[in-house]
N, C-alpha and C positions, 0 to 999 in steps of 0.2 A: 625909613625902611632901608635907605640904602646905606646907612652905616652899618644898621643892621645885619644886612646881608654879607659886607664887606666883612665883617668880626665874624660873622660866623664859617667863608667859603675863601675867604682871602679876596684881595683887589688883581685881578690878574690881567690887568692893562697895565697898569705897573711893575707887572713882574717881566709881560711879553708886549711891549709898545708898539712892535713891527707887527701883531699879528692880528688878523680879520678879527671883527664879531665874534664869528661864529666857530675860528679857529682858537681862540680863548674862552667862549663861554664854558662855566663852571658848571654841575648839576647841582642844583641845592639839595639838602640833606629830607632824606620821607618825610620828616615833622613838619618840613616847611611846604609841602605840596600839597597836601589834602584841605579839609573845610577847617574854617578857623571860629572862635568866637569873637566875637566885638563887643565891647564893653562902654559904655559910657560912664563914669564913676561920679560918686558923691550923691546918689541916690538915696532919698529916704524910704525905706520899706515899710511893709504894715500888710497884715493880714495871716495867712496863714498856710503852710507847708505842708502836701500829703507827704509821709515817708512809706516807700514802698516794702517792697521783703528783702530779706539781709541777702546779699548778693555770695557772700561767702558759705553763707549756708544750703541755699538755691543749689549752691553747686554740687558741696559733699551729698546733699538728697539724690538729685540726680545719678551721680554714682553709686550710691545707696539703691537705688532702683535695680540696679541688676542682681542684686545678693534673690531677687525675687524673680520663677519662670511665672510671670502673671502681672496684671494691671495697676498703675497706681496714677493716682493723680491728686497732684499737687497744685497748693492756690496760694496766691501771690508770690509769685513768679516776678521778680522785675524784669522789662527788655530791654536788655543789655546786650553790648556785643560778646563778651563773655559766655553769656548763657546761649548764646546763639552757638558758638564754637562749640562750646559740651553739647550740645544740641546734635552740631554734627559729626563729632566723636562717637555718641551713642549710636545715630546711624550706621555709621559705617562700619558699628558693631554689630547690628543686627538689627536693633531697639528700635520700634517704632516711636515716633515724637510730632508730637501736635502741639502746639504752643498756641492759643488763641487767649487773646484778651492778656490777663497776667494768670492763668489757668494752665498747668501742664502737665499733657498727659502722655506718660512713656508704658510701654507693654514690651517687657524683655523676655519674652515667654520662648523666641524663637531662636536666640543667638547666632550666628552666622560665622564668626570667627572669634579669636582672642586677642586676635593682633590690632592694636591700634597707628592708625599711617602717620608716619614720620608728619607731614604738611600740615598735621591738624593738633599734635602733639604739640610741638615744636610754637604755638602760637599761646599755648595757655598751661600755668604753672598748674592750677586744681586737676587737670586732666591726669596726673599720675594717682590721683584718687579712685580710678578704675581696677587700678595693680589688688587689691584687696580682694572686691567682692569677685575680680574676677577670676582670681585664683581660687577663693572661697568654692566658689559654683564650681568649674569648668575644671581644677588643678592644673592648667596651663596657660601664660600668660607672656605674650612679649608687647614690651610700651616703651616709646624711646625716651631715652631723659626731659623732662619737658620743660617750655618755654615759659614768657609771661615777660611782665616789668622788669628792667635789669636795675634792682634793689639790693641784691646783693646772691651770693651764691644759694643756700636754700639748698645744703645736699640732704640727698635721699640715704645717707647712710642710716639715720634712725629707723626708716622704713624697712629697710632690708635686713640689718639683724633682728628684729622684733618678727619680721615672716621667718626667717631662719630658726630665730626659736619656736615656733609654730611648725615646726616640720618642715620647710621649703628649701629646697636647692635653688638660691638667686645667683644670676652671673650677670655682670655688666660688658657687654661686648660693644665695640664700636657705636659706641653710645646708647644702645639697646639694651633695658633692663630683660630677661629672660628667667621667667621663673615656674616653676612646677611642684607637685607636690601627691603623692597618690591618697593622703589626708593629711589634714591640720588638725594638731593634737594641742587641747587647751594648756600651758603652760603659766610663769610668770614673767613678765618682762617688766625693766627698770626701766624706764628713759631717759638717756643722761641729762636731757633737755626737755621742759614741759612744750613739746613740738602739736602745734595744731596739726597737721598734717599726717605726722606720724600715728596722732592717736586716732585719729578717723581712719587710716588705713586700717591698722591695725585691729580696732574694735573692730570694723565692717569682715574682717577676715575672721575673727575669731566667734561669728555669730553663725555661723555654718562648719566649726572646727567641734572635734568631739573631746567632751569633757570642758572644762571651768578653765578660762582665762585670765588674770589677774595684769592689769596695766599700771607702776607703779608711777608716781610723778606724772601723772597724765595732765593734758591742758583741760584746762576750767571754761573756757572761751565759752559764749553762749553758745555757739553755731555748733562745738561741740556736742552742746547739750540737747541742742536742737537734731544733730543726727540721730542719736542716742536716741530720742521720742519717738523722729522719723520708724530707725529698727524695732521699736518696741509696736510699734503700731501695725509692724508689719509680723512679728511674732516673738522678735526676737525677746532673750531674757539677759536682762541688764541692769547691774546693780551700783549704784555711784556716780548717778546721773550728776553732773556738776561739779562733783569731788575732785582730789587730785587722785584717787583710786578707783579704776571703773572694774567693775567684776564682769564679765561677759559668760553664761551659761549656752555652750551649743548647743544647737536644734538643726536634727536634718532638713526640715526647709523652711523654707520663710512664703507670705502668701503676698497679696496687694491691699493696696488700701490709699488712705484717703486723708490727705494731712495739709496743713496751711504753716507756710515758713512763717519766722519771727520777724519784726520788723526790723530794718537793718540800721544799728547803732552807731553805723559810723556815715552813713547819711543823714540822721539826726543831730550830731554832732559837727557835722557840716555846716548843717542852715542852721543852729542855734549860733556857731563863727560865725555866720553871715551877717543876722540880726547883730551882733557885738559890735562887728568892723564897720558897718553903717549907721552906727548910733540910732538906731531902729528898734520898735518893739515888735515881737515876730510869735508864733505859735510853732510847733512842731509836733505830728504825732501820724497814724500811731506811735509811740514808744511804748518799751518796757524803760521805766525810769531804773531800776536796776542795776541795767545792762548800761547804762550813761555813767555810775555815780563817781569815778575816777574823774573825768571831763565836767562833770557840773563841778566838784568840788575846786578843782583848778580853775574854771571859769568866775566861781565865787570867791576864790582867790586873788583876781585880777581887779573886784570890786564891781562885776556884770550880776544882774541881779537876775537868778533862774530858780522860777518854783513852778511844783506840779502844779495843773490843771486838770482835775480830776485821776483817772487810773492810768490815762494813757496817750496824756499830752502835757507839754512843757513848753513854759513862756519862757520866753529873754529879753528883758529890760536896758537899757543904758546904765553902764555905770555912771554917779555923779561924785566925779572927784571936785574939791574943792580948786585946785589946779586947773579943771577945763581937757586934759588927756585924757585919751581914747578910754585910758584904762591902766593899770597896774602891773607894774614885770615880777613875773616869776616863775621860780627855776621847774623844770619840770625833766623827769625822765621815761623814759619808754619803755615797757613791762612788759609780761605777760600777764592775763585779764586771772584777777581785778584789778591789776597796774595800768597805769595810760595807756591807750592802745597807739601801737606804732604807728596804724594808719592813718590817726588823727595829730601826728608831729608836726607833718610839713601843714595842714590848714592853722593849725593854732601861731607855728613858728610866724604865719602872715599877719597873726594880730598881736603877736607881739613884739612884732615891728614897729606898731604904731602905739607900744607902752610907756610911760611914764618909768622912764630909770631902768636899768640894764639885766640880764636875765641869762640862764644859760637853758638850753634843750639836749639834753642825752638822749640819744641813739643807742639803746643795748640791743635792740632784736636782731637789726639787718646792719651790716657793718658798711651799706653804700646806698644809705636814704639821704642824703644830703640837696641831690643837685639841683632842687629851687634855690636854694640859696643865692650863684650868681644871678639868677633872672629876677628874684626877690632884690635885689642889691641895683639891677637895673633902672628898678622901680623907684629906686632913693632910699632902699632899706639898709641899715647899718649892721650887717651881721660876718660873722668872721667865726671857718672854721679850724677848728683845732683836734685832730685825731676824728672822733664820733659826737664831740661835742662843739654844738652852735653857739656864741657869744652874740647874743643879741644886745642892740644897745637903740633903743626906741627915739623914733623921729616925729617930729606932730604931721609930715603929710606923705603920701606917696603919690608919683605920678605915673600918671597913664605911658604906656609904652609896649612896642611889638615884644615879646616874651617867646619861649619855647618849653611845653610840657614834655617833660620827658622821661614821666610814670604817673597813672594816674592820679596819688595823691599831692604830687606834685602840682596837675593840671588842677584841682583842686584847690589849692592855696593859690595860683596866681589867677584865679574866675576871682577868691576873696578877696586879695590886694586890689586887681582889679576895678571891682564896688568900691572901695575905698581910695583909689588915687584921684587927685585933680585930671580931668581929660578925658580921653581914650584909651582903651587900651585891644590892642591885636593878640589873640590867644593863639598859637599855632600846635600843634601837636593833639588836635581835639578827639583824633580817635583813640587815645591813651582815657581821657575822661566819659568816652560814650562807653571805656568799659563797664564801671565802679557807678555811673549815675544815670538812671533813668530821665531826659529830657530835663535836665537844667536849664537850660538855657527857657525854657516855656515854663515849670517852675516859678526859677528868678523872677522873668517877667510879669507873674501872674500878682507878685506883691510889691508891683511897683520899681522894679530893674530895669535897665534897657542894655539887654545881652541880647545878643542876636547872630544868628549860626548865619554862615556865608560858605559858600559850595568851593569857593575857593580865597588865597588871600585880598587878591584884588579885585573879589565880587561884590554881587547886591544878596540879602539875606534873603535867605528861600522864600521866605513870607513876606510882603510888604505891610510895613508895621504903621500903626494907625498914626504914632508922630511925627511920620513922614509925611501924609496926607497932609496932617492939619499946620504944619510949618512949625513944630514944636521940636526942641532937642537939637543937636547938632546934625547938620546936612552929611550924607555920607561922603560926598568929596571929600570933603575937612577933616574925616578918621585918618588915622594912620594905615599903612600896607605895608 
């Protein structure tokens, strides 16, 4: 840990010899303060993986709730910190929210302002998903540019001219979007870019706008598709559910209701990696297999053996090369859906690290998903980048070691390298992964892992875990900190 430390904050006894402790001590960086995971790797798995509701979807509904003055409630909800944040967005919009179990129930009947606060913006990117229905409703709206994973920039300019063609006067002031409108009038808009973001604003705005909207190039994403259901359930009229053209019919108002998210494909695609990089046989579901087939097919590419088990779970097998490697390299690049999904780059980039022969990973979404990479390399991973593209060149092991996540699909791939190294490994950065994943670490452990969450990096894991009792596994002095 304390090389560790030292590359990450500098050696400042050597920089200032003459000076105290505590005249030199450094502050480590927020990733390395909070609760960490701990990994024990080379674990063989077996059993099987709940997958919760897509978290990206969860969210746009959420948003989607205010297009309606009245009740809705929505089922499987993952808790996430994510969801907790939109959560208190819609608060302190008005919205009442109840969140019990994975069941959540928001009632926007009352609204209270338009304005949403800098402190709770500024922590989560989906949070500009509000700018839509709540112009739609209200015709007035300030939301300040919003925060999230630093992945790459992610401007709102598609946002803002698609409301501008809808009738809206938008101004960006001191980083305040400000926007109004005395109606939105159905129109057609192009998108230079098939933007998830922009098209769920957008459609969500043009479901309370008068006259037929036309969205050209729209994203296809499920979660898309999945808002699209949310508004039709709730009255709205919506034509191109899935397409790259959605047709949006206004209606003066939309009511409540009563709808259950999809399950989330890139948590399934998670633990189906999982199963790969442990040479384990693993289950996954619910799934929509569907919404996977970009990832299975790449997966089936690598020589990992993945078929359905009935309508709405999938197995992952061991590949058997005749070589003895993990698996098979190959190139892959990052889409928009039905293309590989970006969010599944950096976990798959971790198994094919440990591929048989060299590979490359394109990056077209986000133009700064990279930074597993060095912490991937730490691990004894061979990869090298070049502009947006990763040069992977595969190792037969990876070892245990302190890492730092520093977005959650990042923290993501190093929980999978992780499973896979000789050792230990120290995860830090874990509140970037309690965004994206519901209880991984209890998960993990339930098909035979030994992850285990720790309140801080040089603590005991909240839980005392039963192979500590029985003298089984490595003693926690012997992990790394």
């Amino acid at each position: 840990m304390r090389d560790f430390f030292d590359n990450r904050v500098g050696r400042t006894e050597s920089l200032a010899p003459n000076l105290s402790p505590a005249q030199t001590r450094v502050a480590a960086p927020p990733e390395m303060m909070g609760p960490v995971l701990k990994i024990v790797g080379k674990q063989t798995l077996s059993g099987h993986i709940p997958i919760g509701g897509a978290k990206n979807s969860a969210l746009a509904l959420m948003a989607g709730s205010l297009l309606a003055p009245a009740a809705c409630r929505i089922h499987n909800v993952p808790r996430l910190l994510d969801i907790e944040r939109m959560g208190q967005i819609l608060t302190s919009l008005g919205v009442k929210v109840s969140h019990v179990g994975n069941t959540l129930d928001l009632d926007a009947s009352s609204l209270k302002t338009s304005q949403a606060p800098y402190e709770l913006v500024s922590q989560l990117r989906a949070s500009f998903f509000i700018i839509g229905p709540l112009l739609a409703r209200l015709g007035v709206v300030r939301v300040p540019l919003p925060g999230g994973c630093a992945i790459g920039s992610r401007p709102v300019d598609l946002h803002v001219r698609g409301l501008q063609a809808l009738g809206a006067t938008v101004q960006i002031e001191h980083g305040v979007v400000h926007a109004y409108a005395r109606k939105l009038v159905g129109t057609r808009i192009y998108l230079d870019y098939p933007s998830v973001g922009a098209t769920e604003t957008l459609m969500m705005a043009a479901t309370l706008a008068e006259g037929e909207t036309v969205i050209e190039n729209a994203a296809q994403e499920p979660e898309v598709a999945d808002l699209a259901r949310f508004c039709q359930a709730m009255g709205a009229r919506i034509r191109g559910v899935g397409t790259n053209t959605v047709v949006v019919v206004g209606v003066p108002r939309l009511h409540g209701t009563e709808y259950t998210v999809i399950p989330d494909r890139i948590e399934a695609s998670t633990y189906l990696i999982a199963g790969a990089i442990t040479r384990s046989e693993l289950t996954v579901g619910p799934v929509i297999p569907d919404h996977l087939r970009a990832v299975i097919a790449k997966l089936r590419d690598m020589g990992l053996r993945v078929e359905e088990e009935g309508p709405n779970r999938l197995r992952i097998a061991p590949a058997q090369l005749s070589s003895g490697w993990l698996c098979q390299a190959t190139d892959i690049q990052t889409l928009p859906y039905p293309g590989f999904p970006t969010d599944v780059q950096a976990p798959i980039m971790a198994l094919a690290a440990l591929s048989e022969g060299s590979c490359t990973i394109e990056e077209t979404v986000f133009e700064n998903r990279m930074h597993h990479i060095p912490e991937l390399n730490r691990m004894g991973a061979d990869i090298r980048l070049k502009n947006r593209v990763a040069i992977v060149r595969g190792v037969p092991s990876l070892s245990g070691a302190p890492v730092v996540a520093t977005d959650l699909r990042a923290g993501a791939a190093l929980v999978l390298a992780g499973l896979a190294a000789e050792g230990c490994s120290t995860i830090h950065g874990l509140h970037y992964i309690d965004r994206g994943y519901e209880a991984i670490d209890e998960k993990l452990r339930s098909v035979g892992a030994k992850v285990y969450r720790c309140n801080n990096p040089a603590g005991i894991p909240a839980t005392p875990q039963p192979e500590q009792a029985d003298g089984k596994g490595i003693p926690l002095q012997n992990w790394p900190t």
